[in-house]
FILOTI-288421 format. One line per field, with one value per residue (C-alpha): residue number from 1; residue in one letter; x, y, z. Coordinates in nm, 2 decimals. Example, Ala and Ser with C-alpha at 12.3 -4.5 7.8 and 13.67 -1.06 7.14 Angstrom:
BEGIN
resi = c(1|2) .
resn = c(a|s) .
xx = c(1.23|1.37) .
yy = c(-0.45|-0.11) .
zz = c(0.78|0.71) .
! end
This chain:
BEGIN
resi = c(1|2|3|4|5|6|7|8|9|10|11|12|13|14|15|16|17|18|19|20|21|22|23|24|25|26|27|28|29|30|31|32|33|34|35|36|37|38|39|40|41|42|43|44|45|46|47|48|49|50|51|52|53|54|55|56|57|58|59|60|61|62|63|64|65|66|67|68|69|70|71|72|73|74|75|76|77|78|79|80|81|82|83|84|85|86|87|88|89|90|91|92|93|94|95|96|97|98) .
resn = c(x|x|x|x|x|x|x|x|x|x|x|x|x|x|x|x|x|x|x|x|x|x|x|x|x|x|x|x|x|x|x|x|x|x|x|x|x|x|x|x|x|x|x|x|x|x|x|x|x|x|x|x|x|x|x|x|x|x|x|x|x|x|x|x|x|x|x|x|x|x|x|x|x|x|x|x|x|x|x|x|x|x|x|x|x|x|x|x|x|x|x|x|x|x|x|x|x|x) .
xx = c(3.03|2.75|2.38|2.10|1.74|1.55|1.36|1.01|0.68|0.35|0.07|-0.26|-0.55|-0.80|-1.11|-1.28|-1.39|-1.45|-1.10|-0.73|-0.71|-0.34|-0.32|0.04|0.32|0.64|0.99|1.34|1.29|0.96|0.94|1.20|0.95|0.63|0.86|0.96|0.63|0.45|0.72|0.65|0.28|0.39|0.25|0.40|0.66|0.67|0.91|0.83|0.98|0.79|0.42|0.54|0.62|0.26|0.09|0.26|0.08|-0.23|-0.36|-0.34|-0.72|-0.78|-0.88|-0.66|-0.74|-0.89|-0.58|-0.39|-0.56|-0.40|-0.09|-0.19|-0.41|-0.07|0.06|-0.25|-0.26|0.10|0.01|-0.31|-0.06|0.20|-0.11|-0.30|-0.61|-0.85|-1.02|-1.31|-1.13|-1.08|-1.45|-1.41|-1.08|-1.07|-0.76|-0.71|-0.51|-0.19) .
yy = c(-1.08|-1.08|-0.98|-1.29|-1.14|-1.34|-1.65|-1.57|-1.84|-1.82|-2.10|-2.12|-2.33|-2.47|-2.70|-2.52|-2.23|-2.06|-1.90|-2.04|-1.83|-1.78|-1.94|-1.89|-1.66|-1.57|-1.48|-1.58|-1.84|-1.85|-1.87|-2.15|-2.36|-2.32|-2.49|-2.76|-2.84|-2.84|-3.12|-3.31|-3.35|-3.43|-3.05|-2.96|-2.67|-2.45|-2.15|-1.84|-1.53|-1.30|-1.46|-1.55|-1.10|-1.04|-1.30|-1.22|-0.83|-1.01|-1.11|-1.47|-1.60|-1.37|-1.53|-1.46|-1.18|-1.22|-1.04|-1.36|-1.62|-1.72|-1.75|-1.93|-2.18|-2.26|-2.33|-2.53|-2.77|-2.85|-2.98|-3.18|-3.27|-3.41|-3.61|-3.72|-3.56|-3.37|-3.05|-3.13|-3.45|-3.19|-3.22|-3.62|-3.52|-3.42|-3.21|-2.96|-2.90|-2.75) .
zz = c(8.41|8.26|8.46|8.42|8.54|8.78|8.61|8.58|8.62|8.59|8.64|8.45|8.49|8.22|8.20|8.50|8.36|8.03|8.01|8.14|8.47|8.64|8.97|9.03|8.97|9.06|9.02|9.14|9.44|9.39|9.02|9.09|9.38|9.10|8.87|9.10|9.21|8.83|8.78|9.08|8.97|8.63|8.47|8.13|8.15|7.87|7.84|7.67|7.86|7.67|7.72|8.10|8.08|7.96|8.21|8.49|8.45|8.58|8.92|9.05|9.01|8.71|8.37|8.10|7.85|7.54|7.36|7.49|7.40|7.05|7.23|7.55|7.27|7.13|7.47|7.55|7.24|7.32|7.64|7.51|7.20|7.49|7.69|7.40|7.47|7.23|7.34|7.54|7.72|8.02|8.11|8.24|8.43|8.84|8.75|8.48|8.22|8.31) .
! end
């Protein structure tokens, strides 16, 4: 039998502030409930263990660091790509990008 490690999630934030900023992260059931509730609200899920390794080292609330920003950007125009928006198109929206 083979060991599986806990599933890992994190949740950032953009269009509010300068940088994406984490506002959620956890692992096992609560990596799980983060997941299920970015799906509820129709969020974008990416996977990427080893970015989700590096952003989960930070404090919920805390901007993202400037050494992680090329990969969250990929991340990010994936999502826009997905919802057909254009950087910027944040601004007009209530509700970030996810």
């Amino acid at each position: 039998m083979s060991y599986k490690p806990p599933r890992r999630a994190v949740a950032l934030e953009y269009g509010k502030r300068v940088a994406p900023v984490m506002t959620a992260k956890g692992q096992g059931e609560t990596a799980e409930l983060i997941i299920e509730e970015a799906k509820k609200q129709g969020i974008h899920i990416a996977e990427d263990p080893q970015l989700v390794a590096l952003l989960g080292q930070l404090e919920v609330n805390e901007e993202i660091p400037e050494s992680l920003y090329v990969a969250v950007s990929v991340i990010l125009s994936w999502v826009y790509w997905l919802k057909g928006m254009e950087p910027g198109d944040e601004k007009g929206l209530d509700s970030s990008v996810d």
